[in-house]
Z-matrix of the N, CA and C atoms (Angstrom, degrees):
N
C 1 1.424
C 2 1.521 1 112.77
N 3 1.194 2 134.62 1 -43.29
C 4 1.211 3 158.34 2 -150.54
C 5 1.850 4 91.46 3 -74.60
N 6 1.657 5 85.59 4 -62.76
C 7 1.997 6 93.66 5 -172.01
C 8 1.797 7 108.10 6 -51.41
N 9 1.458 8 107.61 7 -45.06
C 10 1.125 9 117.82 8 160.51
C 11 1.498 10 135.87 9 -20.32
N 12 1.595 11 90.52 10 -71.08
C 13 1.280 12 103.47 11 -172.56
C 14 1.724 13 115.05 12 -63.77
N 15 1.382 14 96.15 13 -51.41
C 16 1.700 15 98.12 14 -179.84
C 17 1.865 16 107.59 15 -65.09
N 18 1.444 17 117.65 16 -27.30
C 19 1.958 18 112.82 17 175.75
C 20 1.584 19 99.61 18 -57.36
N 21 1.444 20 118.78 19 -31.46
C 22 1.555 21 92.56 20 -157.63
C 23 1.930 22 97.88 21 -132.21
N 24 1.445 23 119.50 22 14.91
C 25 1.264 24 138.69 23 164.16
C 26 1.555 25 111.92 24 61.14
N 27 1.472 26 112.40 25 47.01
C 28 1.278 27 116.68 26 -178.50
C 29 1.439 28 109.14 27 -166.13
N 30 1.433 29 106.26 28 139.71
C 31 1.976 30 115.63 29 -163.25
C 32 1.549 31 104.39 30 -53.24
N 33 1.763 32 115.34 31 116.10
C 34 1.131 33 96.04 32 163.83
C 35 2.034 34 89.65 33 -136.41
N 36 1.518 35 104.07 34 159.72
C 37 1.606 36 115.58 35 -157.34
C 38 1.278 37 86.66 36 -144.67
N 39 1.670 38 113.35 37 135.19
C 40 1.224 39 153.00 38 -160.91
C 41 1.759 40 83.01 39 -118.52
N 42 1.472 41 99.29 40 144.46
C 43 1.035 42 112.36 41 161.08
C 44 2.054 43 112.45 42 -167.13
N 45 1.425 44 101.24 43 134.79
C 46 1.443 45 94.88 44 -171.68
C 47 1.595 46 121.66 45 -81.23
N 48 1.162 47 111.34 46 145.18
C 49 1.551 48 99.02 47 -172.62
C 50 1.342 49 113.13 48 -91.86
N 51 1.152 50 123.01 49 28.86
C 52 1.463 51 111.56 50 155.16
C 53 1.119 52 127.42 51 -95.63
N 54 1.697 53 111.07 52 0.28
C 55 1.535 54 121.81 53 168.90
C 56 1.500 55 132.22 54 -111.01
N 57 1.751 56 81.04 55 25.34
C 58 1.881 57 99.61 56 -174.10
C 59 1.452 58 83.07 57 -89.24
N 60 1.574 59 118.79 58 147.74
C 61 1.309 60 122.86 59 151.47
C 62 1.774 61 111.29 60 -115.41
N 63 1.109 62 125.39 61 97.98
C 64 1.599 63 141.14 62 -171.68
C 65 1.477 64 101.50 63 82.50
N 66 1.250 65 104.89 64 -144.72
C 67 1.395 66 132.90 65 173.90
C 68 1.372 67 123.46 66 -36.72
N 69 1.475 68 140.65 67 116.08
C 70 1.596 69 150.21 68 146.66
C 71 1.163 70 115.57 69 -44.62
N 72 1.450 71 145.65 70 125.91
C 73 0.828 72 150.64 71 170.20
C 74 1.492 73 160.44 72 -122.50
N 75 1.182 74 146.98 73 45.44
C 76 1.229 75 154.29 74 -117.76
C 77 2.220 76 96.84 75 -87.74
N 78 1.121 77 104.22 76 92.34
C 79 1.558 78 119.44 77 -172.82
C 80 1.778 79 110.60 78 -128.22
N 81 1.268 80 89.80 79 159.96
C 82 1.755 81 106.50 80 155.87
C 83 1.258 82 127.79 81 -73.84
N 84 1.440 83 139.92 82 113.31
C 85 1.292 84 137.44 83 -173.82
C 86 1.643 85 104.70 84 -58.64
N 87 1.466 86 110.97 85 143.87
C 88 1.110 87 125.01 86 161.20
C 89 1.699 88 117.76 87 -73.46
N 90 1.526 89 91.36 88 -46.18
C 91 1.496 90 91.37 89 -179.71
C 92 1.490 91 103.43 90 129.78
N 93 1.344 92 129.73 91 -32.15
C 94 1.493 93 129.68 92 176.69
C 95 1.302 94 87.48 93 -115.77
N 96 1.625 95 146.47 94 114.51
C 97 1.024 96 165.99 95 103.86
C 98 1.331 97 104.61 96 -123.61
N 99 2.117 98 107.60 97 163.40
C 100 1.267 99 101.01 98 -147.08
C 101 1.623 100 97.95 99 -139.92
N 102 1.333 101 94.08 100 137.72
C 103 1.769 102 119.25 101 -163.91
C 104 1.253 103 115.06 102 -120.19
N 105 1.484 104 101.99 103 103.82
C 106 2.032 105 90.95 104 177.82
C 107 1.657 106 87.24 105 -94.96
N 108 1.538 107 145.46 106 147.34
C 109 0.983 108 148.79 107 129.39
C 110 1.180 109 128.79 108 -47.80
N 111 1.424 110 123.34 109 118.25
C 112 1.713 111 121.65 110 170.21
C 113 1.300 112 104.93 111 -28.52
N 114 1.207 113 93.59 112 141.10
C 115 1.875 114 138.12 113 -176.85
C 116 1.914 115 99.36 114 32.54
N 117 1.586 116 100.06 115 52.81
C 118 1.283 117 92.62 116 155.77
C 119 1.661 118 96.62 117 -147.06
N 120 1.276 119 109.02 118 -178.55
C 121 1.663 120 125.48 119 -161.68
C 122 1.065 121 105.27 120 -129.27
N 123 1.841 122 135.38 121 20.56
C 124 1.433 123 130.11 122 -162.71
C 125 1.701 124 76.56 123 -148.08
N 126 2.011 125 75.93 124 135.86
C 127 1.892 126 85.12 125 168.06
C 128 1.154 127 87.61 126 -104.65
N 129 1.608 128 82.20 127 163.10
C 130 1.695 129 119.60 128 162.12
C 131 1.356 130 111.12 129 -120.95
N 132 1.168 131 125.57 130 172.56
C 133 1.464 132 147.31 131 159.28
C 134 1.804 133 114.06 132 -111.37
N 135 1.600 134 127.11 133 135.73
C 136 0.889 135 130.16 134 -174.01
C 137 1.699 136 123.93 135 -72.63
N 138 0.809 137 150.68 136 115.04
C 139 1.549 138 142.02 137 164.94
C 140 1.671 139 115.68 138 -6.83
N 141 1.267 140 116.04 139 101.70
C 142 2.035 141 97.71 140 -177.67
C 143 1.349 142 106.77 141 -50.62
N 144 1.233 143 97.19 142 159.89
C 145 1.729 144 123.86 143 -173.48
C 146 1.692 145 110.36 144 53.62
N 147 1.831 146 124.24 145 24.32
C 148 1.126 147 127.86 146 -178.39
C 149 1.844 148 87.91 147 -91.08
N 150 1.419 149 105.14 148 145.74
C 151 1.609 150 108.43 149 170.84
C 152 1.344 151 118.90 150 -81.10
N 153 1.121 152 114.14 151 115.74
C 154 1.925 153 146.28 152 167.65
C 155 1.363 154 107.38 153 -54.74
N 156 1.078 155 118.81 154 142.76
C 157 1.739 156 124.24 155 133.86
C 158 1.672 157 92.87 156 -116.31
N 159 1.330 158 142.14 157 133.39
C 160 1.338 159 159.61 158 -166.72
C 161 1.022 160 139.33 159 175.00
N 162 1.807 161 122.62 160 131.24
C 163 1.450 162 113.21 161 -151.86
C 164 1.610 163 97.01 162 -105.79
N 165 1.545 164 147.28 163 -125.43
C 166 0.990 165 133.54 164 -173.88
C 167 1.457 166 110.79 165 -131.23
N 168 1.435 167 110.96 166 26.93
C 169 1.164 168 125.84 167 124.64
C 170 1.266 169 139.90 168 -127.89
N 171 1.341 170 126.83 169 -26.49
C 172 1.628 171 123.34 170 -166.56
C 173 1.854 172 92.31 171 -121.14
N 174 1.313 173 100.33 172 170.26
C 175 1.594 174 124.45 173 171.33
C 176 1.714 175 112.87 174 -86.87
N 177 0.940 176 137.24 175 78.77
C 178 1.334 177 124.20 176 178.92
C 179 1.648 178 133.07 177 -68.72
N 180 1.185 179 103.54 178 -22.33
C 181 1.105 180 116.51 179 172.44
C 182 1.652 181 131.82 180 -137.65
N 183 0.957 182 144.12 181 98.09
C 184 1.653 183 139.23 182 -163.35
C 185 1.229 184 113.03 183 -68.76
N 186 1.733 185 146.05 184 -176.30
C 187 1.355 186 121.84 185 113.63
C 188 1.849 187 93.45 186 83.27
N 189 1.298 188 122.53 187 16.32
C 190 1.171 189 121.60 188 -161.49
C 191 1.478 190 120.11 189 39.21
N 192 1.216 191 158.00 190 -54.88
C 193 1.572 192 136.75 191 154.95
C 194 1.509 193 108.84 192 -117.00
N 195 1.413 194 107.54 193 -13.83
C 196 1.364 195 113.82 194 -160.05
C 197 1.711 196 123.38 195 -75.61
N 198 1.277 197 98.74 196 -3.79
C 199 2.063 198 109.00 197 153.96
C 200 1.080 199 99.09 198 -140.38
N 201 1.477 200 89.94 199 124.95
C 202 2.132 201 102.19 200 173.63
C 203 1.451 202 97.63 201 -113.68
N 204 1.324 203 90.98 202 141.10
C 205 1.691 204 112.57 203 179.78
C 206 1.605 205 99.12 204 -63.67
N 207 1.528 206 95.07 205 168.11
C 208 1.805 207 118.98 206 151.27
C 209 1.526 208 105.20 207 -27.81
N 210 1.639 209 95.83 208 -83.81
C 211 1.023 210 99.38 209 -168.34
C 212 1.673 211 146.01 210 -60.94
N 213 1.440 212 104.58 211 41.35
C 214 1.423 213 115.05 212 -144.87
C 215 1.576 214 82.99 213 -151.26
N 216 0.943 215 140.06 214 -0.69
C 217 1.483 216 135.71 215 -172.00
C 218 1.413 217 89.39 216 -77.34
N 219 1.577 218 123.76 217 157.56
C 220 1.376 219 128.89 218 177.05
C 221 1.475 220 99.50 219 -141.10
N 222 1.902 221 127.62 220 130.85
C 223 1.201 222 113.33 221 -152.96
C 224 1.832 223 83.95 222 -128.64
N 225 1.192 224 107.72 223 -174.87
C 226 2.085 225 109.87 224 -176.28
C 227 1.550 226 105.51 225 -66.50
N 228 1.221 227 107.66 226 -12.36
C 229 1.895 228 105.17 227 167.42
C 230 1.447 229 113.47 228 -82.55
N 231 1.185 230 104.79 229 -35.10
C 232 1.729 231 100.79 230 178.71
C 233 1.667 232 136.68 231 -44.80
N 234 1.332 233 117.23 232 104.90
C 235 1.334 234 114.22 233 -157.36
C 236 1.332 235 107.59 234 -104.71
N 237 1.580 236 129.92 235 -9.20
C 238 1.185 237 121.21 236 -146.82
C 239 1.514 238 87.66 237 -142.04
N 240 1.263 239 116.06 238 114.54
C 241 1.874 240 109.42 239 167.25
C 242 1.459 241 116.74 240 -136.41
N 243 1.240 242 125.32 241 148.96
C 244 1.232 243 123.85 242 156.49
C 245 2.006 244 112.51 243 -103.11
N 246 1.372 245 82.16 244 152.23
C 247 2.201 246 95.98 245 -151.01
C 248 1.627 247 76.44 246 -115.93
N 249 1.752 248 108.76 247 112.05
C 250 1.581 249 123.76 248 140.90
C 251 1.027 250 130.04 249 -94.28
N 252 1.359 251 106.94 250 130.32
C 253 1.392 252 104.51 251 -171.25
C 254 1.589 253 111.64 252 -140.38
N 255 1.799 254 107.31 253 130.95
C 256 1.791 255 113.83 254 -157.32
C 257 1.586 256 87.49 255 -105.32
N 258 1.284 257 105.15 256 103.45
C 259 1.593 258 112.97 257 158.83
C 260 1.178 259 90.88 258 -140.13
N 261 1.944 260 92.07 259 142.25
C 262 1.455 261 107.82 260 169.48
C 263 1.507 262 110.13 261 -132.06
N 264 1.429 263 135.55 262 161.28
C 265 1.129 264 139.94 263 -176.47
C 266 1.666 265 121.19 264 -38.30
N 267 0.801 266 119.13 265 127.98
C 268 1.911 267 109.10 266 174.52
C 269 1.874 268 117.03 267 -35.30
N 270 0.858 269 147.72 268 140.69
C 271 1.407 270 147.68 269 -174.36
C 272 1.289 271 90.80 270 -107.45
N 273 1.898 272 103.40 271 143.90
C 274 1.381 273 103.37 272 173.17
C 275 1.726 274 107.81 273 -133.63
C-alpha cells in the first residue's frame, strides 16, 4: 500500500482479508468502535463523526487511510487483500 500510495500520490491501504470479520466499511465513527494502531497493544476509540474504514468488529483504518490498525498489517504470507483507496475529485 505504502509503495502505492507514494507511485500515484494519494492514500491507498492494503488490508488482508483474513482479518476482516463481515462487512468493509467506509463510515462515520460513532465513537465506541475499536482501534489498536500498528505496532501498538493499546486500543483506542475514534472521535464520532471521524471517517472509518471498519468491518463489524475492529477499526482498520482511521483518518480515512492515514492510521492503519494492527490488524491491517500484510506480511510475505499474505495472499488475499482488499486495496482502499481515498481519492477524491480535484477541488476547484
Amino acid at each position: 500500500g505504502n509503495t502505492m500510495s507514494l507511485e500515484k500520490l494519494m492514500p491507498i491501504g492494503v488490508h488482508p482479508i483474513e482479518n476482516v470479520a463481515g462487512q468493509l466499511t467506509l463510515k462515520r465513527a460513532m465513537g465506541i468502535e475499536l482501534f489498536k494502531p500498528f505496532g501498538s497493544d493499546k486500543l483506542e476509540n475514534p472521535k464520532p463523526g471521524e471517517v472509518i474504514f471498519a468491518d463489524d468488529v475492529n477499526v482498520h483504518a482511521r483518518a480515512w487511510v492515514w492510521r492503519q490498525a494492527q490488524c491491517s498489517v500484510t506480511l510475505p504470507a499474505t495472499s488475499n487483500i482488499v486495496v482502499h483507496v481515498d481519492a477524491l475529485p480535484p477541488v476547484e
